[in-house]
C-alpha positions as CSV (number, residue, x, y, z in Angstrom):
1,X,91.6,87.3,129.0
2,X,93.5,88.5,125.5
3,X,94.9,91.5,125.3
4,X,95.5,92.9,121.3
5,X,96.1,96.5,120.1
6,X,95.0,99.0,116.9
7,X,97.8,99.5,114.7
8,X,98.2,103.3,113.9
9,X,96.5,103.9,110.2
10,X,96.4,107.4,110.4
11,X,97.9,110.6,110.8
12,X,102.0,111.1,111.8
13,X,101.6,107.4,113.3
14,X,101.3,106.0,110.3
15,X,104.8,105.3,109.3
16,X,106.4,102.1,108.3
17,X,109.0,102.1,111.2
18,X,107.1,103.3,114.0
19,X,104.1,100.2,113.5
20,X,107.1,98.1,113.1
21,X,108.4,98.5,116.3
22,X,105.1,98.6,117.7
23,X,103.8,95.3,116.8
24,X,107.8,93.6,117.7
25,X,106.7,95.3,120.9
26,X,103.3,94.2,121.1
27,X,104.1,90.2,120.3
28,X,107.3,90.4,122.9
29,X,105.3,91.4,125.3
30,X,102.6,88.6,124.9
31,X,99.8,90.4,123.2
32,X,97.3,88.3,121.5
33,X,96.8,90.1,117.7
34,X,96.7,93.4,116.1
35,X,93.8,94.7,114.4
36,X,94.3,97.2,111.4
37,X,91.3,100.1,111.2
38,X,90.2,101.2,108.1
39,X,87.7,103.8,106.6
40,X,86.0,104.1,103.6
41,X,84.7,107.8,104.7
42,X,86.0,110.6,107.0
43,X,83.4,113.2,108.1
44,X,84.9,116.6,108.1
45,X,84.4,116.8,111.9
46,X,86.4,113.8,112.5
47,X,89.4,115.4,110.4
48,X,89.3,118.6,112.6
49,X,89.2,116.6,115.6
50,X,92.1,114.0,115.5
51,X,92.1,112.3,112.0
52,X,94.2,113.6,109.3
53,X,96.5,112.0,106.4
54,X,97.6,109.7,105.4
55,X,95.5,106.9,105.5
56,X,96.5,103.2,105.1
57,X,94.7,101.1,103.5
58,X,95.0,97.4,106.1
59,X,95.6,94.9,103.5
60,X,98.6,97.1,101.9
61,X,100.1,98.5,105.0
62,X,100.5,94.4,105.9
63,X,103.0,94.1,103.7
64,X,104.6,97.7,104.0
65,X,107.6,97.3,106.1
66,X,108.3,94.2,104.7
C-alpha cells in the first residue's frame, strides 16, 4: 500500500512555508507523492462552507517556495 497526501491550495493553508514543511515532513516520513488540487470554479456554497482565498494555481505553487 502507498500512502500520499493533498497539498493545502486554499484558504490560510496556503502559504509558502507551511506546504514547505509539510511536504519535508511528508517525504521523511516515507510518503509516496503529493498531489496539488486545483479548481477552475468555486460554487458559492463551497466558499461558505470551508473554501475561501487564496487559491493556488498547482503548476505555480511547484515552484513557489523555491
Amino acid at each position: 500500500m502507498k500512502f500520499g497526501l493533498a497539498v493545502p491550495a486554499y484558504g490560510s493553508h496556503a502559504d509558502a512555508g507551511r506546504i514547505c514543511d509539510l511536504l519535508v515532513a511528508a517525504d521523511e516520513l516515507g510518503f509516496d507523492g503529493a498531489w496539488s488540487p486545483d479548481h477552475v470554479a468555486i460554487p458559492d456554497y463551497a466558499t461558505k462552507v470551508n473554501l475561501g482565498p487564496p487559491f493556488l494555481e498547482p503548476l505555480a505553487a511547484c515552484s513557489w517556495g523555491l
